[in-house]
ZASE-190951 format. One line per 2 residues: number of its first residue (from 0); their letters; for each residue x, y, z of N, C-alpha, C. Coordinates in nm, 4 decimals. Example, Ala and Ser with C-alpha at 12.3 -4.5 7.8 and 13.67 -1.06 7.14 Angstrom:
<recs>
0	as	1.3190,-0.5690,0.7800,1.2300,-0.4500,0.7800,1.3200,-0.3300,0.7800 ~ 1.2850,-0.2250,0.7080,1.3670,-0.1060,0.7140,1.2900,0.0030,0.7870
</recs>
This chain:
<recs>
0	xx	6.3774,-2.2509,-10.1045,6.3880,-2.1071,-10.0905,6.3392,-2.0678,-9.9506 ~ 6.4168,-1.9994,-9.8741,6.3804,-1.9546,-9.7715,6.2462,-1.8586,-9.7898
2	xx	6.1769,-1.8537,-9.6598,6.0826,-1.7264,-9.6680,6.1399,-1.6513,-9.5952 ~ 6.0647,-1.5548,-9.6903,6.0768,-1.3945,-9.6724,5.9726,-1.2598,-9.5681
4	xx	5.9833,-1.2097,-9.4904,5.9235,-1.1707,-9.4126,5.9256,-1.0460,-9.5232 ~ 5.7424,-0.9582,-9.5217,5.7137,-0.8576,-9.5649,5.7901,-0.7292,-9.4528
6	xx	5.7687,-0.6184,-9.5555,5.7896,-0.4994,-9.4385,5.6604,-0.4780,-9.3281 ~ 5.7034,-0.3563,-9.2739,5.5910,-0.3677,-9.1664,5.4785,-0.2928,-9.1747
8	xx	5.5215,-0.1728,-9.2814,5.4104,-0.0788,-9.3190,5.2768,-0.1092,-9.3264 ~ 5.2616,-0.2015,-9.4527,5.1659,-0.1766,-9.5059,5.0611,-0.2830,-9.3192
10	xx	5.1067,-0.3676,-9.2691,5.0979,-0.4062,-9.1693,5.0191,-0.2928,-9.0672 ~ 5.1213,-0.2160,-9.0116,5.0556,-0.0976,-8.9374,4.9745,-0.0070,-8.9947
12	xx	4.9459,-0.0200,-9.1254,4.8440,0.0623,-9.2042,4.6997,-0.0099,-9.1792 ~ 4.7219,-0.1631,-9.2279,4.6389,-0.2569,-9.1819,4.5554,-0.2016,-9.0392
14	xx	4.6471,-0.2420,-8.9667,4.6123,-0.2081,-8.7909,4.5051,-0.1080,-8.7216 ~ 4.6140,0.0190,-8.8058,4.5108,0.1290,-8.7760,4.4166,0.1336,-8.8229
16	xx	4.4227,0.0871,-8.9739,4.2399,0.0693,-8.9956,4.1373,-0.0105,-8.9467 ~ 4.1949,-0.1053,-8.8837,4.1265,-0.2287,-8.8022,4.0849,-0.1467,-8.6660
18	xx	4.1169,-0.1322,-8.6064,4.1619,-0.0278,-8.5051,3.9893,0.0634,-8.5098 ~ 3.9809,0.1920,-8.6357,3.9007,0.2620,-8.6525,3.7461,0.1339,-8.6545
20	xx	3.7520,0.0253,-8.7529,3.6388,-0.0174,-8.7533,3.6173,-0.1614,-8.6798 ~ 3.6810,-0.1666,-8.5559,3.6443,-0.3108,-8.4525,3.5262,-0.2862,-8.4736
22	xx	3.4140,-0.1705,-8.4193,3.3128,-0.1811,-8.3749,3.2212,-0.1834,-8.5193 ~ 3.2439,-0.2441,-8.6345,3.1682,-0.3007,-8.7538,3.1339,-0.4112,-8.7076
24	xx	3.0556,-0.4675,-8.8074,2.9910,-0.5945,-8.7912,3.0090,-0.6668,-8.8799 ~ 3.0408,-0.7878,-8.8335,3.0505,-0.9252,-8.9738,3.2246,-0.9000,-9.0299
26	xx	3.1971,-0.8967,-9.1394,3.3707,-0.8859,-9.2472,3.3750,-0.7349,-9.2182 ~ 3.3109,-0.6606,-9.2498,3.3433,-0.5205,-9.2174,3.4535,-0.4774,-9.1354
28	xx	3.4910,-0.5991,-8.9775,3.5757,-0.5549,-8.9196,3.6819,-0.6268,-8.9211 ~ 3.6571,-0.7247,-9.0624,3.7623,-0.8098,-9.0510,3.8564,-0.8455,-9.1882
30	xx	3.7978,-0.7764,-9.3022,3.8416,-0.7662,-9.4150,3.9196,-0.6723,-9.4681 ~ 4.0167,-0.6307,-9.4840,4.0772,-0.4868,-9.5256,4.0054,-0.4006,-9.5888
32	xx	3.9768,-0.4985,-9.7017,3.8878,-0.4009,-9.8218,3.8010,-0.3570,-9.7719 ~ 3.6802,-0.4100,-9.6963,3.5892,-0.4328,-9.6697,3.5580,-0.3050,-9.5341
34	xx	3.6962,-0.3191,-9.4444,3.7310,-0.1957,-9.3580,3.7320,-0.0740,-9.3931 ~ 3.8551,-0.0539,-9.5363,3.8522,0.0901,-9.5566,3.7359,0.1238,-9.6559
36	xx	3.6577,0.0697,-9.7380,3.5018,0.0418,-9.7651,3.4409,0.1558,-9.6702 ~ 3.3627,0.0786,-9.5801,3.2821,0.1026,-9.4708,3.3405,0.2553,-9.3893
38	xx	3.4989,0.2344,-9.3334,3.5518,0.3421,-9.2511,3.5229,0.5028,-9.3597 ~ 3.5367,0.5015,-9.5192,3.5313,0.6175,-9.5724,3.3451,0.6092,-9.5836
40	xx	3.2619,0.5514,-9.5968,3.0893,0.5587,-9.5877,3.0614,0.5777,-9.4269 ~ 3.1626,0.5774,-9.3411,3.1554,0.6158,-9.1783,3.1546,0.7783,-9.1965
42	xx	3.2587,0.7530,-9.2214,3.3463,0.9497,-9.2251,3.2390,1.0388,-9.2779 ~ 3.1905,0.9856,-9.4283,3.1123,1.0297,-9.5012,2.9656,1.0422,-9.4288
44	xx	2.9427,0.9800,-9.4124,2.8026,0.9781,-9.2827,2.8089,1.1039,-9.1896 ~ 2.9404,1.0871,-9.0992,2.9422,1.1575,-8.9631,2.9545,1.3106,-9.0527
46	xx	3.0491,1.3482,-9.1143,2.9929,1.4425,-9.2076,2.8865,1.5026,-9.2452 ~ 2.8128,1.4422,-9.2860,2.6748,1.4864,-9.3291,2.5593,1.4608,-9.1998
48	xx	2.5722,1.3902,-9.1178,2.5086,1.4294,-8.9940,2.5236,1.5832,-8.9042 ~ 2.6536,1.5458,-8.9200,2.6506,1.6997,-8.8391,2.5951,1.8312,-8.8495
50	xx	2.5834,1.8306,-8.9988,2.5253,1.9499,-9.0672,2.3484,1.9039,-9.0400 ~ 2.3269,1.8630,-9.0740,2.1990,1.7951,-8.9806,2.1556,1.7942,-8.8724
52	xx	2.2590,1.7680,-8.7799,2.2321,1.8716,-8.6208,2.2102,1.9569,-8.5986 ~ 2.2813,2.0651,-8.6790,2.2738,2.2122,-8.7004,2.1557,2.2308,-8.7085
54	xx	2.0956,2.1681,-8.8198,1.9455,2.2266,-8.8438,1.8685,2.1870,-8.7781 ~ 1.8975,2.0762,-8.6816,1.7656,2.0273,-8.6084,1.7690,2.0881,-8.4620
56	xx	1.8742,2.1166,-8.4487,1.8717,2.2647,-8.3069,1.8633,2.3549,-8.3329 ~ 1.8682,2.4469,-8.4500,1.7997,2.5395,-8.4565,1.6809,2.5156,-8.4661
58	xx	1.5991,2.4336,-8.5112,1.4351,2.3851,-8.5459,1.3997,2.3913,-8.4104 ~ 1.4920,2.3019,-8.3151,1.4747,2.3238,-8.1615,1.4187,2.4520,-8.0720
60	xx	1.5514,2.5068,-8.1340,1.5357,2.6403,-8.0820,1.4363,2.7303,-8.0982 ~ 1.4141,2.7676,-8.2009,1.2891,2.8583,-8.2852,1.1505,2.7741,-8.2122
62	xx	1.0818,2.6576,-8.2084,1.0398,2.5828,-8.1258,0.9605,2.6322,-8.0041 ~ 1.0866,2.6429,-7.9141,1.0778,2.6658,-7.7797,1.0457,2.8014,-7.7673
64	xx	1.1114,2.8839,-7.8438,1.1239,3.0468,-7.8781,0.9472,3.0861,-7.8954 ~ 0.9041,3.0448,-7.9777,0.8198,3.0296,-8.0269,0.6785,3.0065,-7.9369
66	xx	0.7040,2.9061,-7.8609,0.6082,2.8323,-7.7912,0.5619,2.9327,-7.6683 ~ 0.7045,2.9642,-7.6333,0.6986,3.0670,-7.5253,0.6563,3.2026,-7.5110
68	xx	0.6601,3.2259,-7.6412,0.6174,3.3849,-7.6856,0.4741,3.4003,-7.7096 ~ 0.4082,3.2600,-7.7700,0.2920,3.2679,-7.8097,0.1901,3.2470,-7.6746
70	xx	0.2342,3.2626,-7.5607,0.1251,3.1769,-7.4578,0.0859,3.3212,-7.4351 ~ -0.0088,3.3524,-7.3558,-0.1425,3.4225,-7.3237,-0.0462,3.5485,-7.2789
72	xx	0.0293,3.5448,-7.2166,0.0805,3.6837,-7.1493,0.1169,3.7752,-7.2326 ~ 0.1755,3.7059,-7.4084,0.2575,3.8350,-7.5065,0.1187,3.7746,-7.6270
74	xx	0.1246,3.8569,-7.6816,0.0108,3.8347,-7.8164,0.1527,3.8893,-7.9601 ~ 0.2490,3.7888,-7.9839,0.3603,3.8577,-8.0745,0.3814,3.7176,-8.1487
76	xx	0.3928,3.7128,-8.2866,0.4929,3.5953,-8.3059,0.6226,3.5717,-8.3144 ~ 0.6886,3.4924,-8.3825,0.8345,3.4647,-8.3361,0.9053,3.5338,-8.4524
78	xx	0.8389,3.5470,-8.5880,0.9190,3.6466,-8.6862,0.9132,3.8224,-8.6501 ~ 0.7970,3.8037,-8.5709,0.8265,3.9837,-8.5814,0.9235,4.0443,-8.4449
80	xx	0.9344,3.9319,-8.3213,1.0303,3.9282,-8.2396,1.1803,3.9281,-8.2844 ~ 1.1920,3.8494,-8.3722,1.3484,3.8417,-8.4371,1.3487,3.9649,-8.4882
82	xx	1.2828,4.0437,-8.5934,1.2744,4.1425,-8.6593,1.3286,4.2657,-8.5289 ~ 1.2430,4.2202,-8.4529,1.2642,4.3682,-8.3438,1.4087,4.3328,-8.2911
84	xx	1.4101,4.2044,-8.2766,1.5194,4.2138,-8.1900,1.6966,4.2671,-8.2685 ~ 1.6480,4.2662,-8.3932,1.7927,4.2839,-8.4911,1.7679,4.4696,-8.5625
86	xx	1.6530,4.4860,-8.5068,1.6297,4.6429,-8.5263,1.6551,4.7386,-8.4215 ~ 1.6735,4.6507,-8.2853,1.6843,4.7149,-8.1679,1.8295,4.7022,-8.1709
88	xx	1.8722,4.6188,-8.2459,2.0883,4.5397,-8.2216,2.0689,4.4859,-8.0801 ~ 1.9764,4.4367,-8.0649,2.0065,4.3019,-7.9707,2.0547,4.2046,-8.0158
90	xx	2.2106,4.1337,-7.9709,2.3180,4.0378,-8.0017,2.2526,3.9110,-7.9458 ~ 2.1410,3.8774,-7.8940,2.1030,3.7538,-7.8778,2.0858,3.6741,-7.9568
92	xx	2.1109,3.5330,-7.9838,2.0973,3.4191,-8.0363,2.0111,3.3520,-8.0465 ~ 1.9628,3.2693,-8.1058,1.8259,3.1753,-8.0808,1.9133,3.0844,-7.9268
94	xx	1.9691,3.0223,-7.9667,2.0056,2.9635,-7.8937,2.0036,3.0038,-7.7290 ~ 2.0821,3.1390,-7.7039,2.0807,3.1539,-7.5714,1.9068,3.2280,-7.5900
96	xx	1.8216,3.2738,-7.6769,1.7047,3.2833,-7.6051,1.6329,3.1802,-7.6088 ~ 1.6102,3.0699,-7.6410,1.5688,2.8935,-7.5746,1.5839,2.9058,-7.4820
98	xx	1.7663,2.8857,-7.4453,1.7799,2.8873,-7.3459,1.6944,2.9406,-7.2042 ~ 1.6646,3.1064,-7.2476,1.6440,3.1879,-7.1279,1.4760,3.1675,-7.1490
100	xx	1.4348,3.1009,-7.2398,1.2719,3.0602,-7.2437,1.2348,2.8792,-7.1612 ~ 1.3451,2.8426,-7.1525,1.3290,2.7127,-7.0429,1.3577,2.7656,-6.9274
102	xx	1.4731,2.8263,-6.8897,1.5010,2.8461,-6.7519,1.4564,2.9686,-6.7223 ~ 1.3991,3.0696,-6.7638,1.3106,3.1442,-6.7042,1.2810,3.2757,-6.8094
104	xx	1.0938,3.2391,-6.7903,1.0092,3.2757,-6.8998,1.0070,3.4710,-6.8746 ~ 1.0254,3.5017,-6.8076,1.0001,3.6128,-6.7423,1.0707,3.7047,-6.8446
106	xx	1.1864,3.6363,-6.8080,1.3263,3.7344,-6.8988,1.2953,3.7510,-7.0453 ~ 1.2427,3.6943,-7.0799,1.1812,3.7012,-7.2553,1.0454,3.7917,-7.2203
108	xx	0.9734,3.7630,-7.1611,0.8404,3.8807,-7.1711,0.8702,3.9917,-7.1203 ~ 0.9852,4.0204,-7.0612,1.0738,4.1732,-7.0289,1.1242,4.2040,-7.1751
110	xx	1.2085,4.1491,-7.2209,1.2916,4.1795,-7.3773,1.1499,4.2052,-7.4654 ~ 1.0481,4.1002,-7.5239,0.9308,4.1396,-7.5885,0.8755,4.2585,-7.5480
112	xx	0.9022,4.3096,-7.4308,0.7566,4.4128,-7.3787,0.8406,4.5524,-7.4142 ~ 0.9727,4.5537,-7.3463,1.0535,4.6539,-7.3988,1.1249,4.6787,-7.5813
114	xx	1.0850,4.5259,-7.6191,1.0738,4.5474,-7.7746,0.9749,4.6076,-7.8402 ~ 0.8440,4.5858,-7.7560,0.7624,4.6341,-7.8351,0.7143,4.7581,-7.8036
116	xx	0.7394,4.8178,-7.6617,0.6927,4.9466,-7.6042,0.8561,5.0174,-7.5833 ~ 0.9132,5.0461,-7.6582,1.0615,5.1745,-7.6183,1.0258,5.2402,-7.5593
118	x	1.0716,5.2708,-7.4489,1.0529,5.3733,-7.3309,1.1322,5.5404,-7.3477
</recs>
C-alpha cells in the first residue's frame, strides 16, 4: 500500500502553536498537548496579571501622592485632598498627580493651598 500524505491543516495549526510557545521549557515546547496545555495557563496568567498592575500603580500612585503631601510644608492627608479635590471638580487623576508630585512638588502645594483656602 502506498503512503498517504496527511492534509496540511492540522500541520499549520501545529506550527502556530509551536510558534506561540518556543520560549517554554523542556516538552512544553515540544509536545502538542503539552503546548496548547501551557499556551492556555500562559493566556490565563497574562490575564490575571494585568489586572494586578492596575492595582499595583494605583498603590504606586496614592504612595507618592501621599508622601508628598504629608512632608512639613502642607499638614493635610491624602483622603481629605481627594475629597477636596472632587468637591472643587478638579478632573485630576492620581496618576497625573504622582506624576506632578515627582516632577515638581510645588504644583501640588499650590492645588492643596488653594484647596484648602478658596479665595
Amino acid at each position: 500500500m502506498t503512503r498517504t500524505r496527511r492534509g496540511y491543516i492540522a500541520n499549520r495549526r501545529r506550527t502556530k502553536i509551536c510558534s506561540l510557545a518556543s520560549h517554554f521549557g523542556g516538552a512544553r515546547s515540544r509536545l502538542t498537548r503539552s503546548m496548547i496545555q501551557q499556551k492556555i495557563r500562559a493566556l490565563a496568567s497574562a490575564a490575571r496579571d494585568r489586572d494586578g498592575q492596575k492595582r499595583n500603580f494605583r498603590r504606586l500612585w496614592v504612595t507618592r501622592i501621599n508622601a508628598v503631601i504629608r512632608e512639613n510644608r502642607i499638614s493635610i492627608k491624602y483622603n481629605r485632598l481627594i475629597n477636596n479635590l472632587y468637591k472643587r471638580k478638579l478632573l485630576l487623576n492620581r496618576k497625573i498627580l504622582a506624576q506632578m508630585a515627582i516632577l515638581n512638588s510645588n504644583c501640588i502645594f499650590t492645588i492643596s493651598k488653594n484647596i484648602l483656602n478658596p479665595a
